[in-house]
C-alpha positions in Angstrom: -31.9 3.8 -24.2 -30.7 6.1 -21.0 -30.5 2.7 -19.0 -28.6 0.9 -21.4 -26.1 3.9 -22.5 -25.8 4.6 -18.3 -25.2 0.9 -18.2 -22.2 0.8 -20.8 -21.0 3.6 -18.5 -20.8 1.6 -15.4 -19.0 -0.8 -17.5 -16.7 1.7 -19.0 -16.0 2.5 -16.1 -15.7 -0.5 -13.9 -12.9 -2.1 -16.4 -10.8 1.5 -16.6 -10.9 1.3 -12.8 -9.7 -2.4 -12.9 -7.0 -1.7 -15.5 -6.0 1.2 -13.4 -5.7 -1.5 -10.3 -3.9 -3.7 -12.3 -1.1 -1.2 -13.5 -0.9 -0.1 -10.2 -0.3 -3.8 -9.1 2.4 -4.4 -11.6 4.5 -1.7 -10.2 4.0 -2.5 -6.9 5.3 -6.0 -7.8 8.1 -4.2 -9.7 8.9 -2.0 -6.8 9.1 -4.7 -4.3 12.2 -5.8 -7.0 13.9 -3.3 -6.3 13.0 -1.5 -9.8 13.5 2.4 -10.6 11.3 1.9 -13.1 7.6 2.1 -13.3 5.5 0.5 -16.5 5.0 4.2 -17.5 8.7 4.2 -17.8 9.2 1.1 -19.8 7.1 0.3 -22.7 8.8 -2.6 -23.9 8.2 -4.2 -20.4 4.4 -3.5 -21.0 5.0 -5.1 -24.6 5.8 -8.1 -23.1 4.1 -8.4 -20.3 0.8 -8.2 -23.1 2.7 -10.9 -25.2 2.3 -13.3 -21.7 -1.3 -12.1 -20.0 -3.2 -15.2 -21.5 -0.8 -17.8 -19.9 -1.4 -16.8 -17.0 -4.8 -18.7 -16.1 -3.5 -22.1 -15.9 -0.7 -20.9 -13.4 -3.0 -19.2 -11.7 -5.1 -22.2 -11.4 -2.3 -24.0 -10.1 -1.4 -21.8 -7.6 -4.8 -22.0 -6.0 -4.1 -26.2 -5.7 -0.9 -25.9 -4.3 -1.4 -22.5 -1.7 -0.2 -24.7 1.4 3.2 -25.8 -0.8 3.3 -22.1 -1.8 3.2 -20.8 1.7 5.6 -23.0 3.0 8.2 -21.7 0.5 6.9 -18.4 1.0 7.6 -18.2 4.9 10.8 -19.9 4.0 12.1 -16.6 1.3 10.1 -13.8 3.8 12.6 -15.2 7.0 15.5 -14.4 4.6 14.0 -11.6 3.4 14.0 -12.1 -0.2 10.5 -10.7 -1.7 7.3 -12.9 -2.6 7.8 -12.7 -6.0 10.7 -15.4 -6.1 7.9 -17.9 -4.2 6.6 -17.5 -7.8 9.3 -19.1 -9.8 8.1 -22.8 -9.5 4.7 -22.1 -11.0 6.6 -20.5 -13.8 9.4 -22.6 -14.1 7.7 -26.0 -13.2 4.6 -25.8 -12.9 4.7 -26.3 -9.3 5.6 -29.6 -10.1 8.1 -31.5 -8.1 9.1 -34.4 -9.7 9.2 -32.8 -13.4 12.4 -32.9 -15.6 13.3 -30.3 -18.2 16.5 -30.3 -21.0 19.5 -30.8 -18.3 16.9 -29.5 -15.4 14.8 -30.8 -13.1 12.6 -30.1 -9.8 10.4 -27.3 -9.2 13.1 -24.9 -9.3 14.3 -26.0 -12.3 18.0 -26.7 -11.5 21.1 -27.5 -13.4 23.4 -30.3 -12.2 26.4 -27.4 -12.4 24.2 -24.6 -10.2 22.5 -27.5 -8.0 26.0 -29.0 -6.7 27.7 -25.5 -6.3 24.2 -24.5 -3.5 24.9 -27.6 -1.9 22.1 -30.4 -3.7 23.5 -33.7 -4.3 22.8 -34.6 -8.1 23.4 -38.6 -8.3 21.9 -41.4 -9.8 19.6 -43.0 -7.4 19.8 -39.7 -5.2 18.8 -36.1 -7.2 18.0 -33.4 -4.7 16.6 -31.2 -6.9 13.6 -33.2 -7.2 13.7 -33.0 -3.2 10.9 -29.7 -2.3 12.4 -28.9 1.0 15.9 -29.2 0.0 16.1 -27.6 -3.4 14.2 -24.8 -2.2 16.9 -24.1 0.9 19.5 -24.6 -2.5 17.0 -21.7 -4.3 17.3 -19.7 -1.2 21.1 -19.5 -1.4 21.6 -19.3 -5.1 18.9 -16.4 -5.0 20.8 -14.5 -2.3 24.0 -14.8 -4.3 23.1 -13.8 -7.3 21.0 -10.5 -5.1 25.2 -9.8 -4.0 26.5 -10.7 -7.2 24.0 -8.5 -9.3 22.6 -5.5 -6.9 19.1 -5.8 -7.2 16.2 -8.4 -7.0 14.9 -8.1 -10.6 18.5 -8.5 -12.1 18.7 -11.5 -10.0 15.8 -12.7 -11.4 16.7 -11.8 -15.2 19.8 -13.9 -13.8 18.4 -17.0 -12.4 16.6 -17.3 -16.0 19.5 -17.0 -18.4 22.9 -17.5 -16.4 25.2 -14.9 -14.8 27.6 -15.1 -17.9 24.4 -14.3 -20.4 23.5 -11.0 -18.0 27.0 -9.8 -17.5 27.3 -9.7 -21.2 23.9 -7.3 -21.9 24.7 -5.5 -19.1 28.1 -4.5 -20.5 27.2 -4.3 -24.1 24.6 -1.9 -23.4 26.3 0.1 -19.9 23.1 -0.3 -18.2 21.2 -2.1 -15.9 17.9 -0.7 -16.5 14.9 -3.1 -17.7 13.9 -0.8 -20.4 17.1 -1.0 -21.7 17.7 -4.7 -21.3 14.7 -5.8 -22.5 15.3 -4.0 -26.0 18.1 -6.3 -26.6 17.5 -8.8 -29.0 19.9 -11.2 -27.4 17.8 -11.0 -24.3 16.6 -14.3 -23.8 13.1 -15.1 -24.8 12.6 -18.0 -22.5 14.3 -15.6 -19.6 11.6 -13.1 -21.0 8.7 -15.0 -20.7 9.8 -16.4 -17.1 10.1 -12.5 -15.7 6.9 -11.6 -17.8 5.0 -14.6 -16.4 6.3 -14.4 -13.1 5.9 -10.7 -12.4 2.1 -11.0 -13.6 1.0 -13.5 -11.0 3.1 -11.5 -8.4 0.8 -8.8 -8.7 -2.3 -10.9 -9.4 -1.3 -12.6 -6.0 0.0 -9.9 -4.2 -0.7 -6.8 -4.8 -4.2 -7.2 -6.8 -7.2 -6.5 -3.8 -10.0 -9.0 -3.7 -12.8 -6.6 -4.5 -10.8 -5.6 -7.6 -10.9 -9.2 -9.1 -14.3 -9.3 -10.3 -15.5 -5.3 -10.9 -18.3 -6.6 -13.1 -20.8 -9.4 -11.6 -18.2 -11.2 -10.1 -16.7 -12.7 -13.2 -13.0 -12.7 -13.0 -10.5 -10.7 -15.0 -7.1 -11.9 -15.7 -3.9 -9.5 -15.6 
């Protein structure tokens, strides 16, 4: 009985320690965005972020066949000094799949004809640079930066890139704040834009900031964000 209660201890223990890890992650992730906020701050980040954990595992799984596409476009954002977390987006807009179409969209940044022609991607019949990895992610680059300028911070150019400047602009003003807690409580906040900052920000820190020994506290099974 001592072994087996010491045992459930360990384990008690072990996945407290791993939760800590990961809540220390998500904030490291949400730092590097340029966030005031922590996860202690905003609950109804934490909400969400719960509503997204299981979808992670198959973008996960993704990531790990496409890490020499990944770090190509991540070199590409770190030279222009926009953070790791925006290297993400195709996984969670695409699938990390170049050649994939959506409503109006398409490529694995997910473009609109309207935002691909104004960053400088040629949107024709017979010729659709979006679906072009190299050249829609130099497009991503630029429309990332501008909305960065346009917006102030990195998460809010996120929030943007997901549901349009017009859409943020309006939640920003109707609430006179810029705060993610604030935002997120919104019920005109955008689900899809929520589940692409929820998803996105959880393999940041799964990728990122999560250390290797951390992954698997407990005979080197893994455990998801």
């Amino acid at each position: 009985m001592i072994k087996l209660f010491l045992s459930l201890l360990i384990v008690i223990s072990s996945l407290a320690l791993h939760a800590q890890s990961q809540v220390e992650a998500l904030n490291l992730s949400l730092k590097s965005l340029e966030s005031t906020e922590t996860l202690d701050d905003t609950q109804v980040l934490d909400k969400t972020l719960d509503r997204y954990r299981g979808t992670i595992k198959p973008l996960y799984h993704r990531y790990t066949q496409t890490t020499t596409e990944f770090d190509k476009i991540k070199a590409k954002l770190t030279v222009e000094g926009i953070p790791p977390f925006f290297a993400l987006i195709p996984y969670t807009e695409s699938k990390f799949n170049p050649s994939i179409r959506g409503y109006g969209t398409a490529g694995l940044w997910q473009f609109e004809k309207r935002s691909a022609k104004n960053f400088g991607l040629s949107v024709k019949k017979g010729k659709d640079e979006r679906l072009d990895p190299e050249r829609s992610t130099d497009a991503a680059i630029r429309y990332i930066q501008y909305l960065r300028q346009e917006f102030g911070s990195w998460y809010l150019a996120d929030f943007a890139y997901a549901m349009g400047e017009g859409t943020l602009k309006k939640l920003i003003q109707h609430n006179g704040s810029k705060k993610i807690s604030v935002l997120l409580k919104d019920p005109h906040f955008p689900s899809g834009a929520k589940a692409h900052f929820a998803k996105t920000l959880l393999l940041d820190a799964k990728i990122h900031y999560t250390k290797e020994d951390e992954e698997s506290p407990i005979r080197g099974e893994p455990v998801e964000l």
